[in-house]
C-alpha positions as CSV (number, residue, x, y, z in Angstrom):
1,X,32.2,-84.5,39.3
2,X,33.1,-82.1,36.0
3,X,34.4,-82.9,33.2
4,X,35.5,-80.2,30.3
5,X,36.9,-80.3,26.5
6,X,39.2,-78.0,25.5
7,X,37.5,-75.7,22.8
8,X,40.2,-76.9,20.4
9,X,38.9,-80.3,21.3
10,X,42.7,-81.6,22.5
11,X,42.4,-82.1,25.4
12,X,39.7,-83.3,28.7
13,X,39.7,-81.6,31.8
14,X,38.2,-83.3,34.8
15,X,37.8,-82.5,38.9
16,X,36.1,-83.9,41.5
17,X,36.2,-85.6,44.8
18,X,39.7,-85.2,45.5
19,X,40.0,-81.4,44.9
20,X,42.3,-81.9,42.0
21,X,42.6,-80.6,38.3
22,X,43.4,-83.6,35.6
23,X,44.1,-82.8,32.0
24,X,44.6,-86.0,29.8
25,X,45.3,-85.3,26.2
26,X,42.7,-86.8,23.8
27,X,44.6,-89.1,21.0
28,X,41.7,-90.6,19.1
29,X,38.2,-90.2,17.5
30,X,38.7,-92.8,15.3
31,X,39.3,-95.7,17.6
32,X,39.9,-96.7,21.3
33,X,43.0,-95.4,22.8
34,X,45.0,-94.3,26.0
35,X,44.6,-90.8,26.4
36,X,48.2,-89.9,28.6
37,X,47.3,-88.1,31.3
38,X,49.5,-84.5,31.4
39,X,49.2,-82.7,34.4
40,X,47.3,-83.4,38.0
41,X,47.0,-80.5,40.0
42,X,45.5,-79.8,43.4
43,X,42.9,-77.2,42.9
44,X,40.8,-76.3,45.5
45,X,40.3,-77.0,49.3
46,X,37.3,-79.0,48.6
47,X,35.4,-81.1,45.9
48,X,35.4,-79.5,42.4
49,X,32.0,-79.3,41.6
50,X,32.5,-77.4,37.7
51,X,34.7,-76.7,35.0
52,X,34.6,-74.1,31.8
53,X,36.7,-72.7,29.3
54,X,37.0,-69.4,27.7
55,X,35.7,-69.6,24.1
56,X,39.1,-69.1,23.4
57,X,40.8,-72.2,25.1
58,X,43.0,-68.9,27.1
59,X,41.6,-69.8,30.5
60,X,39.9,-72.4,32.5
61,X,37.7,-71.5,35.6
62,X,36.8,-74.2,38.4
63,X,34.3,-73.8,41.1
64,X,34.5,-76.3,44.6
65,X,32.1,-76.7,47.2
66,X,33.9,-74.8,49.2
67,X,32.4,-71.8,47.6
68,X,35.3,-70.7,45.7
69,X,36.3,-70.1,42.1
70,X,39.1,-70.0,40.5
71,X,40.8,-68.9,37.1
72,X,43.7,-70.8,35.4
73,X,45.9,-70.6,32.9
74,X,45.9,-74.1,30.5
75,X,49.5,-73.4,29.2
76,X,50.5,-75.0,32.3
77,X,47.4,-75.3,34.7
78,X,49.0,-72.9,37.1
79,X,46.3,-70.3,39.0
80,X,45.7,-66.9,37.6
81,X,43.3,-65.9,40.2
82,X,40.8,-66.8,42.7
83,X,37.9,-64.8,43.0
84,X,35.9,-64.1,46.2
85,X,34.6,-66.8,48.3
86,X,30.8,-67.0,47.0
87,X,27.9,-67.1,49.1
88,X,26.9,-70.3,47.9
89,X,28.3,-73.5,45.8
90,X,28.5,-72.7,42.2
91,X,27.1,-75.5,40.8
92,X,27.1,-74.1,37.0
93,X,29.5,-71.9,35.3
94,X,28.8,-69.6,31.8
95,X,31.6,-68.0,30.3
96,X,31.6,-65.2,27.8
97,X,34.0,-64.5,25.4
């Protein structure tokens, strides 16, 4: 359902359906390649609905349609903190530098 580059343009992020977090890391621009697949994580207790970076590539954040949102640390995709349970789905996510 959400899909993210990295802001160094490394690596895609994607979530969805099956409430986890893959990260693959992107190999070519030039011509058609296997991008290896790094880490798949379960994320969220439902259906990961959006995905966004800091400017800075330092953190990720992931909503689910189970209203919550989380922070995450790319190094190694483990959870920094999950904020409180929203009163609705957050469908889009802006983050500020």
């Amino acid at each position: 359902y959400a899909v993210a580059f990295s802001p160094d343009g490394r690596f895609i992020v994607a979530g969805g359906a099956d409430n986890r977090i893959r990260v693959w890391q992107f190999v070519s621009r030039d011509k058609p390649q296997i991008n290896p697949l790094l880490v798949a994580r379960f994320a969220h207790e439902g259906p990961i609905v959006q995905l966004a970076f800091t400017p800075d590539g330092a953190r990720l954040v992931s909503s689910a349609e189970n209203r919550t949102v989380k922070l995450w640390d790319p190094a190694d995709y483990s959870e920094v903190a999950l904020y409180e349970e929203q009163p609705a789905v957050a469908m889009a996510l802006a983050v500020a530098g």
